[in-house]
C-alpha positions as a LaTeX table, in Angstrom:
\begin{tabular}{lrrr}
\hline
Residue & $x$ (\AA) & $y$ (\AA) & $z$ (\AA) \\
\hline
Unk1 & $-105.53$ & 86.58 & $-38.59$ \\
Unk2 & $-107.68$ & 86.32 & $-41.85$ \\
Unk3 & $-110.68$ & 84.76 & $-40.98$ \\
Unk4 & $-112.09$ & 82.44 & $-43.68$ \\
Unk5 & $-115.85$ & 82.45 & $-45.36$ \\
Unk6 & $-117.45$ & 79.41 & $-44.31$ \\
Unk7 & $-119.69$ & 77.10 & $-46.93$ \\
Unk8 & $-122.83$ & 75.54 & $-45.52$ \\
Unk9 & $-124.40$ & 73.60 & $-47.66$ \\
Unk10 & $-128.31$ & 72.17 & $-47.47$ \\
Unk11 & $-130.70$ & 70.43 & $-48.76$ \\
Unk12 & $-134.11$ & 69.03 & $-47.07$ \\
Unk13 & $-133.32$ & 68.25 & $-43.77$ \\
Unk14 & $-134.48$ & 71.04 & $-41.17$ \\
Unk15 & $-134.23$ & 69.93 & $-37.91$ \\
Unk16 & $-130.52$ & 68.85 & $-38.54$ \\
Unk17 & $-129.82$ & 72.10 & $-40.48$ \\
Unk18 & $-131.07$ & 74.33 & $-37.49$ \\
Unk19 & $-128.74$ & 72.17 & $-34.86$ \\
Unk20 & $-125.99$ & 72.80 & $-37.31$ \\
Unk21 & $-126.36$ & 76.43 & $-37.18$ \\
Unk22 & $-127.18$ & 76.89 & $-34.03$ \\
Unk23 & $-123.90$ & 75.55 & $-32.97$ \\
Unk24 & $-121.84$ & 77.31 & $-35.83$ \\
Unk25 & $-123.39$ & 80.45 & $-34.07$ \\
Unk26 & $-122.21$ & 79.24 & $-30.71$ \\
Unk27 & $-118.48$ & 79.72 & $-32.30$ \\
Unk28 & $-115.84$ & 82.16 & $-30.69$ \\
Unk29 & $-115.57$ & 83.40 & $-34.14$ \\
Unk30 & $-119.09$ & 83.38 & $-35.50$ \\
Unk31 & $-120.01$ & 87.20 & $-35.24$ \\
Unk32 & $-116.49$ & 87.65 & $-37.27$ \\
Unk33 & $-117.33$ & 85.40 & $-39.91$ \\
Unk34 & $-118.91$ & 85.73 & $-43.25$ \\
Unk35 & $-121.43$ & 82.78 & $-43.68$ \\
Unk36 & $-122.96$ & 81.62 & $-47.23$ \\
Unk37 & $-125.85$ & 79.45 & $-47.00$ \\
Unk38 & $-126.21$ & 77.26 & $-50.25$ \\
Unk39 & $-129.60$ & 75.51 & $-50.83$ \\
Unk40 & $-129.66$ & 72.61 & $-53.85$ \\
Unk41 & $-132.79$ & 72.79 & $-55.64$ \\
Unk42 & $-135.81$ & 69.60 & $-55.01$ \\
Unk43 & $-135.00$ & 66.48 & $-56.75$ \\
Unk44 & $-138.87$ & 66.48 & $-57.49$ \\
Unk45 & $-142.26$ & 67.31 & $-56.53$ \\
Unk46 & $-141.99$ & 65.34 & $-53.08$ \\
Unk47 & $-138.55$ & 66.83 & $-52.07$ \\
Unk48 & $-140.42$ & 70.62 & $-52.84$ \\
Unk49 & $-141.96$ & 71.06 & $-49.28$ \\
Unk50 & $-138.77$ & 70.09 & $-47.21$ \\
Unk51 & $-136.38$ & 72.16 & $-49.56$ \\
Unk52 & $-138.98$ & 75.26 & $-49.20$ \\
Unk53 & $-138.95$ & 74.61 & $-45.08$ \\
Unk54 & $-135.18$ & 74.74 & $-45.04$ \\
Unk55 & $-134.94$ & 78.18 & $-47.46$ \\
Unk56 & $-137.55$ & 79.82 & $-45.03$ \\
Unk57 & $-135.69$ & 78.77 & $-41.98$ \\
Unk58 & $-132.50$ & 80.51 & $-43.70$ \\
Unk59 & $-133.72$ & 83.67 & $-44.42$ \\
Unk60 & $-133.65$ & 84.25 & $-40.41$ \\
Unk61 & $-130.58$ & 83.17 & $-39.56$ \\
Unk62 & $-128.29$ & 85.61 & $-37.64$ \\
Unk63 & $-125.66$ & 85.76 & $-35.55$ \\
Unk64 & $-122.49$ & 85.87 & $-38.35$ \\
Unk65 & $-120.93$ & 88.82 & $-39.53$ \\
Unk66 & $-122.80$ & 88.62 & $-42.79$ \\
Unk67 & $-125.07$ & 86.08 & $-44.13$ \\
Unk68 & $-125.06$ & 85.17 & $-47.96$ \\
Unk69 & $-128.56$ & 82.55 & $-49.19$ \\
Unk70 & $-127.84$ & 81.26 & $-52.52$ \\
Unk71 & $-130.73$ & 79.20 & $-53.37$ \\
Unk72 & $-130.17$ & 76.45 & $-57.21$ \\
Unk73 & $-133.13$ & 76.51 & $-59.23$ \\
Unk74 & $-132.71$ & 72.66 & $-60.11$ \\
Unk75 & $-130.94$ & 70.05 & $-57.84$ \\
Unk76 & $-127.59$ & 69.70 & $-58.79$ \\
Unk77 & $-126.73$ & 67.01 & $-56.24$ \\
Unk78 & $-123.93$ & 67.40 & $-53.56$ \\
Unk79 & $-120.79$ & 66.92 & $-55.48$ \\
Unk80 & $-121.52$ & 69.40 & $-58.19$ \\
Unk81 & $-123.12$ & 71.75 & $-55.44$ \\
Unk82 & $-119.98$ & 71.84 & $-53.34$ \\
Unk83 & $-117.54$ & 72.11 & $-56.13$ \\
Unk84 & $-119.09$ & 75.00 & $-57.63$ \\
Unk85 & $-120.01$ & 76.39 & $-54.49$ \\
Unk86 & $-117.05$ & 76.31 & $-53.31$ \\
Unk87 & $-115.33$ & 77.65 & $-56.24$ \\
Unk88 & $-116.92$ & 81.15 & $-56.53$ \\
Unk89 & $-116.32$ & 81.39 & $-53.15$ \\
Unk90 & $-112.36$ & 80.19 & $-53.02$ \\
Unk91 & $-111.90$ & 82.95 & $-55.57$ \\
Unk92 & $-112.99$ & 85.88 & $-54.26$ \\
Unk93 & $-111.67$ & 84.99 & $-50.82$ \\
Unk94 & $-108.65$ & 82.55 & $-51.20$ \\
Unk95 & $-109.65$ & 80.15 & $-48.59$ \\
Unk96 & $-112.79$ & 78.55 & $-47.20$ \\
Unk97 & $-114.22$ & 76.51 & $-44.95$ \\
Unk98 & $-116.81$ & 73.92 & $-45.86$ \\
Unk99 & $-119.78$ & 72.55 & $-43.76$ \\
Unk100 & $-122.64$ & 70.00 & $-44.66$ \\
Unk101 & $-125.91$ & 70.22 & $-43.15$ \\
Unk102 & $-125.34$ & 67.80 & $-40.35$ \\
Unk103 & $-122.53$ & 68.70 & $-38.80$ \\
Unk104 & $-122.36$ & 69.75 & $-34.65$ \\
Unk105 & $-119.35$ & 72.15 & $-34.08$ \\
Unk106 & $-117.64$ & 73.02 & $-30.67$ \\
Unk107 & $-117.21$ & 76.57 & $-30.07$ \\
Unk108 & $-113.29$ & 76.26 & $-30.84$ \\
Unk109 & $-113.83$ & 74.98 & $-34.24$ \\
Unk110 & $-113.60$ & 78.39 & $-35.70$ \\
Unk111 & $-110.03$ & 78.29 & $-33.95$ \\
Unk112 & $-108.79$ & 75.73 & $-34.86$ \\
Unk113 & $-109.74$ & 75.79 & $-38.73$ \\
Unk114 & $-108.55$ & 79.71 & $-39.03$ \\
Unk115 & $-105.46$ & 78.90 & $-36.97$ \\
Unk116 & $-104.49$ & 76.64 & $-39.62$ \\
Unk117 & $-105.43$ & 77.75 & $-42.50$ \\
Unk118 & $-103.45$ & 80.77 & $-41.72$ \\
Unk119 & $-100.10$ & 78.52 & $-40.60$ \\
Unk120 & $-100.27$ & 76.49 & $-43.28$ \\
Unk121 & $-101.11$ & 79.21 & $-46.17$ \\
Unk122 & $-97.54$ & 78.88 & $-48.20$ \\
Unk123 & $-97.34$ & 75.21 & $-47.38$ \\
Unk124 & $-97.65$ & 73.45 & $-50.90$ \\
Unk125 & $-97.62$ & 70.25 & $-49.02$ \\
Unk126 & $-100.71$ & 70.63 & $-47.04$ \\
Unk127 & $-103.75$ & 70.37 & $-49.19$ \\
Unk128 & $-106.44$ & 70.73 & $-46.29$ \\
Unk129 & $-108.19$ & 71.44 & $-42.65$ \\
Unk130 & $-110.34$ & 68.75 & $-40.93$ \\
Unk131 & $-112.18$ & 69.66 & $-38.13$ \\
Unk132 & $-113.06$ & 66.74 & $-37.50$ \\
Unk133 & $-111.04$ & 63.01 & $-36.50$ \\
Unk134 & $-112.24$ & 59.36 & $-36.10$ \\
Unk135 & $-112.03$ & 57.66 & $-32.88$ \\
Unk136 & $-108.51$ & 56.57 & $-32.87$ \\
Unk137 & $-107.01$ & 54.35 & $-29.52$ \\
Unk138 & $-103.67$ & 56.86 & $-29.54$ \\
Unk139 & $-105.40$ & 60.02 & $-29.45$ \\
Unk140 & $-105.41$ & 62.32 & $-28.61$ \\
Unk141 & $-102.03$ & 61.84 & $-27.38$ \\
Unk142 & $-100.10$ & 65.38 & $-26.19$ \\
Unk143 & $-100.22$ & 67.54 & $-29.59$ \\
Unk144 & $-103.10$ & 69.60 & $-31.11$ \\
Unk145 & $-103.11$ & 68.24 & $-34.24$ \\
Unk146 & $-101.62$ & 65.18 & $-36.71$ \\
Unk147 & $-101.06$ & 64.36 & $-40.35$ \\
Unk148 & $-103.76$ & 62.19 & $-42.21$ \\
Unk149 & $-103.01$ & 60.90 & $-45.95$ \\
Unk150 & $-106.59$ & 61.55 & $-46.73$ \\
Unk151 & $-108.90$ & 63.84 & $-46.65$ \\
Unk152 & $-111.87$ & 64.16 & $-44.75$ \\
Unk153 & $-115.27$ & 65.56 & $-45.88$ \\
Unk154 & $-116.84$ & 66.73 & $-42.60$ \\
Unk155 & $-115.91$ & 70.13 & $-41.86$ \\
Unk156 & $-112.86$ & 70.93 & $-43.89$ \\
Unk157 & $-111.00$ & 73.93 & $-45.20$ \\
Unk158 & $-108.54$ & 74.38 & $-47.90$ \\
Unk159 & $-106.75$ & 77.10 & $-50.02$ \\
Unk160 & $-107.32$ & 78.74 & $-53.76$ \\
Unk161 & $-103.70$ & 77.71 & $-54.97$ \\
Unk162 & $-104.85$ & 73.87 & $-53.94$ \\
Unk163 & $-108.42$ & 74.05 & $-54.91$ \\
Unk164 & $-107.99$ & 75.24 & $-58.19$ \\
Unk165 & $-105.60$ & 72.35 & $-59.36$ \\
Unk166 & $-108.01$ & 70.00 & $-59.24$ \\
Unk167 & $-108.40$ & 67.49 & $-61.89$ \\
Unk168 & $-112.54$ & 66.94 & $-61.52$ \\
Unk169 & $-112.03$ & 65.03 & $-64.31$ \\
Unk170 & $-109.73$ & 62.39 & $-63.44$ \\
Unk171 & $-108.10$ & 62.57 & $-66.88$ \\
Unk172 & $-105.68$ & 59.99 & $-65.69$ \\
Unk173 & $-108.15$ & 57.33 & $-64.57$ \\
Unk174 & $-107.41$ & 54.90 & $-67.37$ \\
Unk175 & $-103.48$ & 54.53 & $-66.33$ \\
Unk176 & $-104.66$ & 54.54 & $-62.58$ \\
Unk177 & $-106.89$ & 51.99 & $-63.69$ \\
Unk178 & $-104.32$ & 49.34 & $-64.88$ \\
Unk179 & $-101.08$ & 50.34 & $-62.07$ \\
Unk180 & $-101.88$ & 47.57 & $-59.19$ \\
Unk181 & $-99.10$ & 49.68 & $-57.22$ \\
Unk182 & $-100.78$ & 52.55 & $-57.36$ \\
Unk183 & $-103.56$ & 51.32 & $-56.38$ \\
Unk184 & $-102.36$ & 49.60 & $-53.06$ \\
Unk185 & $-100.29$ & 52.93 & $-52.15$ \\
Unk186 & $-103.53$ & 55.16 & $-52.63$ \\
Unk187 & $-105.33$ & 52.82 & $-50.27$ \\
Unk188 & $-102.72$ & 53.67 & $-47.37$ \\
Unk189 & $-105.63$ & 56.01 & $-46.25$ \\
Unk190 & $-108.25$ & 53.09 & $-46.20$ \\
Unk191 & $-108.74$ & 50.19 & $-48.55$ \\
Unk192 & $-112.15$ & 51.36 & $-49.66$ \\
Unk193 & $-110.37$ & 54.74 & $-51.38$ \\
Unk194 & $-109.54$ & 52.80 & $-54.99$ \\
Unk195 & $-113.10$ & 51.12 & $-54.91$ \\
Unk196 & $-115.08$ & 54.54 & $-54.66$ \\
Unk197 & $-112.71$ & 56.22 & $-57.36$ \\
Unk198 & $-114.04$ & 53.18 & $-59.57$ \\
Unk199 & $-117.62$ & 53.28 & $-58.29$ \\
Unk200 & $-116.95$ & 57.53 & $-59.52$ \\
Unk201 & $-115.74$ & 57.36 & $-62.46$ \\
Unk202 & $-118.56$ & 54.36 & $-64.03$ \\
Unk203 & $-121.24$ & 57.05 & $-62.76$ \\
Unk204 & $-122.76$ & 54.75 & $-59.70$ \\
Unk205 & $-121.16$ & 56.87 & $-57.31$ \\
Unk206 & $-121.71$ & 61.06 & $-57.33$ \\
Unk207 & $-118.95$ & 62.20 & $-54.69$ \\
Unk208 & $-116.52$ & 65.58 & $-55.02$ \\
Unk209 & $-114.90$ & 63.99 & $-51.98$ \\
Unk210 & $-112.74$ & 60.95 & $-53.20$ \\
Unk211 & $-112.09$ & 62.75 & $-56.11$ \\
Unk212 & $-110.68$ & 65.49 & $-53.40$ \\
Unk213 & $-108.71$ & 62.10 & $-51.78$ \\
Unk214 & $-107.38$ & 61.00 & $-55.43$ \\
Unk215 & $-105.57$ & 64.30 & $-56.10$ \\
Unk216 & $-104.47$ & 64.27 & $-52.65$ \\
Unk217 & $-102.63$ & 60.77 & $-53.24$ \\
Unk218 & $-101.47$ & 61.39 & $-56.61$ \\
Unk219 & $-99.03$ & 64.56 & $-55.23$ \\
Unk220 & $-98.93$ & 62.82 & $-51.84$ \\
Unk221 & $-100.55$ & 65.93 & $-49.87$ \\
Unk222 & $-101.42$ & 65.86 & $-46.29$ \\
Unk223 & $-104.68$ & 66.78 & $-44.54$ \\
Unk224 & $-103.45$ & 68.22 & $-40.89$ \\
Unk225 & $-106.05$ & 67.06 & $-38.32$ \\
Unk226 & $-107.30$ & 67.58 & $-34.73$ \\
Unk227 & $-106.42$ & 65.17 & $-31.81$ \\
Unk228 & $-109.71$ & 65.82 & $-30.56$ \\
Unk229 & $-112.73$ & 66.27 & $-32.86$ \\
Unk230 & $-114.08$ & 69.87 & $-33.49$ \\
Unk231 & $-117.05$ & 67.94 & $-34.33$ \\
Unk232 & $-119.32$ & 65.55 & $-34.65$ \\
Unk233 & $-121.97$ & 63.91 & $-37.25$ \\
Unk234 & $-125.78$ & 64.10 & $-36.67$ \\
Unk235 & $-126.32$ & 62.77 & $-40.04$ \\
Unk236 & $-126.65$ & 58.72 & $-39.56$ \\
Unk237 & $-130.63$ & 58.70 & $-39.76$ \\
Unk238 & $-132.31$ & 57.17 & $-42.53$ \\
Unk239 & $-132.47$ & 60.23 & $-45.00$ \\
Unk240 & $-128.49$ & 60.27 & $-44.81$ \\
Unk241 & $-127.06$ & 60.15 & $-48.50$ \\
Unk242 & $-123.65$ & 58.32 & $-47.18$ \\
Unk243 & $-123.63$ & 57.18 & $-43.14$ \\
Unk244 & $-127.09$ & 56.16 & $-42.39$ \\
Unk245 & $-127.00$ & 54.02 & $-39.60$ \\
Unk246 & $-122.64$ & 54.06 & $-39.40$ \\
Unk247 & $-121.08$ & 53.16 & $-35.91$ \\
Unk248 & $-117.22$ & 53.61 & $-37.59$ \\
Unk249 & $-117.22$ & 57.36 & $-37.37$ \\
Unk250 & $-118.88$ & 58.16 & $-34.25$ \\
Unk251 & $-116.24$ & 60.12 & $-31.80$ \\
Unk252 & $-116.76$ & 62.61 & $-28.71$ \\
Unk253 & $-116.43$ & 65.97 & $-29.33$ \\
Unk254 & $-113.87$ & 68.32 & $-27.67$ \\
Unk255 & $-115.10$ & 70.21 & $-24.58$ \\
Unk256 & $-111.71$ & 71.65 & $-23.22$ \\
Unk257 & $-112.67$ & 75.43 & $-25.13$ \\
Unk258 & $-109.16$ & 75.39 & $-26.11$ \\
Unk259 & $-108.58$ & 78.29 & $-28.62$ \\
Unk260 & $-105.06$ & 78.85 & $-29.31$ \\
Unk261 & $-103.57$ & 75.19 & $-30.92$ \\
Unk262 & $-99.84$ & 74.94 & $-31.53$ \\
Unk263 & $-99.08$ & 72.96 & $-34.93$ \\
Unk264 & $-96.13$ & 72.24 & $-36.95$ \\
Unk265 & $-94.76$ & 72.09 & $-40.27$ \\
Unk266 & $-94.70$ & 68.76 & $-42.10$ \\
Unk267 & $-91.75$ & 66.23 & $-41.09$ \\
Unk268 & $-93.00$ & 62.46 & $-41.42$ \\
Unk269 & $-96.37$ & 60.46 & $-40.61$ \\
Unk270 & $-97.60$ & 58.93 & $-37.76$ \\
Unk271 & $-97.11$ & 55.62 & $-38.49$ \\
Unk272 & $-99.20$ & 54.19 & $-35.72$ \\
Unk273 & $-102.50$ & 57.08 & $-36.35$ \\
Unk274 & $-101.85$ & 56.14 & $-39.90$ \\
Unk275 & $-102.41$ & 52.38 & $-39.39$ \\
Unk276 & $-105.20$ & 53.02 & $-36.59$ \\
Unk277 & $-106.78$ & 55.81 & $-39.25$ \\
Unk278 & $-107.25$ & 53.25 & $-42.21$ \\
Unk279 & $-108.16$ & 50.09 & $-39.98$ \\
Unk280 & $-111.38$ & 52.31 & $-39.52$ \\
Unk281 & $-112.35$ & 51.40 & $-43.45$ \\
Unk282 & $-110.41$ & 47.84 & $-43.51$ \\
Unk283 & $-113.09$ & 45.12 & $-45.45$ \\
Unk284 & $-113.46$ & 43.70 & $-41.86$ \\
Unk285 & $-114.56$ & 47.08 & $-40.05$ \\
Unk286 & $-116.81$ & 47.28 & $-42.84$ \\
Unk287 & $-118.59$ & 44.35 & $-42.51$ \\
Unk288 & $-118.63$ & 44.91 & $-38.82$ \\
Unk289 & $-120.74$ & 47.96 & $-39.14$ \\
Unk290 & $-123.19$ & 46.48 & $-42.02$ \\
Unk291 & $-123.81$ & 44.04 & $-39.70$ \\
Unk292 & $-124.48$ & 46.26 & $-36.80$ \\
Unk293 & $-126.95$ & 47.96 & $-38.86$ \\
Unk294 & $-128.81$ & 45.05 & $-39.99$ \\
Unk295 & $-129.43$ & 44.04 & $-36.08$ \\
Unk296 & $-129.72$ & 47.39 & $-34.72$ \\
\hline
\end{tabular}
C-alpha cells in the first residue's frame, strides 16, 4: 500500500498543535509517513509571538518518516493556505491527507485513511476520505464505513485527478444563484450548505471547505466515512476560527485499534445516516447550540 503525505496545517495555537502531533505520532503508520508542517504567517504584530512559539515547537518534531516545515512570510488565511498547500503537495504525490491544528487522532487513523485512499484510487465517484463522523443515533451500525453527500473538513484525504478539477472560482455561482432546485438538492447534506456558498462568494465568509462541498454536489460525489470517528476536535475554545463553543460535532473517538477496515464500492445512500447526517445542521439544531453557548 502507498502511503499518503499528510498536510498539517498551523497557525498560533501551541498547546493544541503539540496534542495534535503528539497523537499523529502515536499512529501505526506514523514512522512510515512523510509529514509537512505548514505555518501561515501573523495576521499582525500581536499574532507574531504565538506564530513564532508554534514554528519553534516544529522544528523538533520527530517521530515521521520525514518531516517537511514550510513556514508563509505573510498570513494568507486558512482557505488560501490549504488550497495551495495542498496543491504542491497533491502533485508531486497524487494523494494527501489533510489535518488542521486541532485535531486528536486514534492510532488507526493512518489505517483507515490509507486503506481508502488506496481502494478507492480509480473510483471517479468518490471525491474524498473523512476520518472523522458526527454523532449519528444508527452508528456505528455493523460496517466500517458509509457514504456522506458532503464533505467533511476535519481530517480528510482526497486524490490529484479530483483535486485538480476544482472550480475555486465558482464560475457558475450566478446560475446557482437563481435555480431554487438546485439549491434545495445541494442542501441534502445540511440546510446551512447554500447559505455559506452565499456568505463565500460576497467575501464575508473565507472557507476552501464549502467550496470543496459545492463541487462535490454539482457532480454528485461521495465522501466515504467511518462508523466510528478516527477523531475528534479540540478546537471549540474561544480562539477557534469556526466551532468555538459547538456541542453539534462533539463524538467519541474509536478505541477498538482496529486496522484492517473492509469497504465497498458505491451502490446507493443511506437514507436513514443521510437524514440523521443533515438534521445535525437543520435551522433548529442550530439554534439549539447558539443557545447552549450563550448559557454555558
Amino acid at each position: 500500500m502507498k502511503l499518503a503525505p499528510i498536510c498539517l496545517f498551523t497557525y498560533n495555537r501551541l498547546d493544541e498543535t503539540q496534542q495534535t502531533i503528539n497523537h499523529l505520532k502515536d499512529n501505526h503508520l506514523a514512522e512510515q509517513s512523510e509529514l509537512f508542517l505548514f505555518s501561515d504567517g501573523p495576521k499582525n504584530e500581536v499574532a507574531k509571538p504565538k506564530v513564532e512559539a508554534v514554528r519553534s515547537y516544529l522544528k523538533t518534531v520527530t517521530g515521521f518518516k520525514k518531516i517537511h516545515v514550510k513556514e508563509s512570510e505573510v498570513n494568507k488565511g486558512l482557505a488560501s493556505s490549504i488550497i495551495s498547500g495542498v496543491s504542491e503537495v497533491i502533485e508531486a504525490y497524487g494523494r494527501v491527507i489533510v489535518m488542521e491544528d486541532d485535531l486528536l487522532t486514534a492510532p488507526n487513523f493512518l489505517d483507515f485513511m490509507n486503506q481508502g485512499l488506496d481502494i478507492y484510487k480509480n473510483d471517479s465517484e468518490i471525491l474524498s476520505m473523512s476520518g472523522y463522523t458526527m454523532d449519528l443515533p444508527s452508528l456505528p451500525g455493523e460496517k466500517d464505513f458509509y457514504f456522506g453527500y458532503r464533505a467533511s473538513s476535519w481530517g480528510w484525504a482526497t486524490w490529484i485527478d479530483r483535486w485538480q478539477k476544482i472550480d475555486w472560482e465558482v464560475t457558475d455561482y450566478d446560475q446557482f444563484l437563481n435555480d431554487r432546485k438546485r439549491k434545495r438538492s445541494f442542501n441534502r447534506g445540511g440546510s446551512d450548505l447554500s447559505r455559506m456558498l452565499k456568505l463565500q462568494m460576497a467575501g464575508e465568509l473565507d472557507s476552501w471547505a464549502i467550496r470543496f462541498c459545492y463541487h462535490q454536489f454539482k457532480h454528485d460525489l461521495k465522501t466515504v466515512y467511518p462508523t466510528r470517528s478516527k477523531l475528534i476536535n479540540i478546537g471549540f475554545g474561544e480562539d477557534a476560527t469556526h466551532t468555538a463553543g459547538t456541542k453539534r460535532f462533539r463524538t467519541d473517538m474509536d478505541t477498538t485499534n482496529q486496522r484492517d477496515f473492509h469497504f465497498e464500492k458505491f451502490d446507493k445512500m443511506d437514507a436513514t445516516l443521510v437524514r440523521e447526517f443533515a438534521q445535525k445542521f437543520s435551522i433548529f439544531n442550530r439554534a439549539l447550540d447558539k443557545i447552549r453557548q450563550l448559557i454555558s
